[in-house]
C-alpha positions as CSV (number, residue, x, y, z in Angstrom):
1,X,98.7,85.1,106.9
2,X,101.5,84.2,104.6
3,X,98.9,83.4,102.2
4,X,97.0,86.5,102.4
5,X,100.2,88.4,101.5
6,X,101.1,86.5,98.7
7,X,97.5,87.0,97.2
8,X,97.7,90.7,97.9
9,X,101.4,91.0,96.3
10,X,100.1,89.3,93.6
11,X,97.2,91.4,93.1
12,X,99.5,94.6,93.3
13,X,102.1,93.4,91.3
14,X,100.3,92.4,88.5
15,X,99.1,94.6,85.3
16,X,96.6,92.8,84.3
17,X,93.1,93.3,85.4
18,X,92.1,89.4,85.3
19,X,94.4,86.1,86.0
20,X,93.5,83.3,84.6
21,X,93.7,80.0,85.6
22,X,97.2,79.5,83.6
23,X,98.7,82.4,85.5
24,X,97.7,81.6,89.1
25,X,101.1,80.8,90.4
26,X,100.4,80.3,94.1
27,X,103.2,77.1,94.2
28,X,104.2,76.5,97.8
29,X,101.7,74.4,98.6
30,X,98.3,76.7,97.8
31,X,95.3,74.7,96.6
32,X,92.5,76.4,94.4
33,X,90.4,75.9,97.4
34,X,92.3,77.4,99.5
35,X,92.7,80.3,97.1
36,X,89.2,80.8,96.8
37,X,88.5,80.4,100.5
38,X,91.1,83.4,101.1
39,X,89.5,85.9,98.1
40,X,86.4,85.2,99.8
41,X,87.5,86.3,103.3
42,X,89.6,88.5,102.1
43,X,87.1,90.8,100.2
44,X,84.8,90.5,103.5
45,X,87.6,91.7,105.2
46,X,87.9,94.7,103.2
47,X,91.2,94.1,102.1
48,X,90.4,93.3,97.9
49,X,87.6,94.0,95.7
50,X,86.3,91.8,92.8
51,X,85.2,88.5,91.7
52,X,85.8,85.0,90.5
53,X,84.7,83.4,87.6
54,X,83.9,79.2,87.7
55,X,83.5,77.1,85.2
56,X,82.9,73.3,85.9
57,X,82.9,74.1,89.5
58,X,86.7,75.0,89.2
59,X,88.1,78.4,89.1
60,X,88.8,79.7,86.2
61,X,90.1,83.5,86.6
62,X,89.7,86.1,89.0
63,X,89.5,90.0,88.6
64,X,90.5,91.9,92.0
65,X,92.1,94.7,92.8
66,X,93.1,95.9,96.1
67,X,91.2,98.4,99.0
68,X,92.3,101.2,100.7
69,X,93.1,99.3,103.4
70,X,94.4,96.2,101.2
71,X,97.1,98.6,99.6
72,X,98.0,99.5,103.9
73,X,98.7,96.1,104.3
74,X,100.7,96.2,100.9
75,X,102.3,99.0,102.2
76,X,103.2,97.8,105.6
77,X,104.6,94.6,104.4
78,X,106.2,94.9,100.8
79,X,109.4,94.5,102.7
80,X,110.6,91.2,104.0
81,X,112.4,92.4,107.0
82,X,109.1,93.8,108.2
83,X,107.2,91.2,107.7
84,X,109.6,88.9,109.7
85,X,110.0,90.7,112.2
86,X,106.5,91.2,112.6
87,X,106.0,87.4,112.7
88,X,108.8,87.0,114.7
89,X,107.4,89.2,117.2
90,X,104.0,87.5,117.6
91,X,105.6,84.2,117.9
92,X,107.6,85.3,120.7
93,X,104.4,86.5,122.9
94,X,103.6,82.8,122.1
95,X,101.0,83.5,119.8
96,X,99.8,82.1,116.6
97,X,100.4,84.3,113.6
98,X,96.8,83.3,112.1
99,X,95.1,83.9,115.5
100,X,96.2,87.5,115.8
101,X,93.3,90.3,114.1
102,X,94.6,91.5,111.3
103,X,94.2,95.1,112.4
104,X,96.9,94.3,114.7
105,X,99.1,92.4,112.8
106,X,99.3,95.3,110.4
107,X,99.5,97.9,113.4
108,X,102.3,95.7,115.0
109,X,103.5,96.1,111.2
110,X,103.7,99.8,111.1
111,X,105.1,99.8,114.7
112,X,108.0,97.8,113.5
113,X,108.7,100.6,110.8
114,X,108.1,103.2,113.2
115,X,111.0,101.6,115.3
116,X,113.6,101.6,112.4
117,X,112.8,104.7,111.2
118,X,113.3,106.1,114.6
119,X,116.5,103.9,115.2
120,X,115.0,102.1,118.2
């Protein structure tokens, strides 16, 4: 889930309507492979729309941008408290953060903003 975020704050953060291969920055420890695996179920999950380009068989630049419900999940966790506490949360029902629906995860998101808006 961590990477899905970081694609998606990417995607939102940036001006640009392509990256190319020079300006995908995914460091901590994201392959092209695993990039590409995430667009790909990301944008079956509705959450970014667009397409890659390959050259070579390597990616070369991609051009997305993000859903309605992408920007919700932007929206819900821009802020690192939230997103913590969210994962915190999951981990203490003893669940995996990657095994919970992301339709959920984003729900148990907004709850968590719910609950510090309201002071609970």
């Amino acid at each position: 889930m961590d990477v899905v975020r970081q694609i998606i704050k990417e995607i939102a953060d940036n001006d640009e309507p392509a990256l190319t291969n020079e300006k995908i920055e995914f460091g901590r420890g994201v392959s092209i492979d695993e990039l590409v695996y995430h667009f790909k179920i990301m944008e079956e999950a509705g959450l970014i729309n667009g397409k890659m380009s390959f050259a070579d068989n390597k990616l070369r630049s991609y051009s997305y941008s993000l859903s309605w419900y992408g920007n919700d999940f932007h929206d819900t966790f821009s802020n690192d408290n939230v997103w913590n506490r969210t994962k915190a949360f999951v981990k203490e029902k003893g669940m995996e953060v990657s095994k919970v629906p992301l339709d959920v995860f984003i729900e148990l998101g907004k709850d968590v903003i719910r609950k510090t808006l309201l002071g609970e």
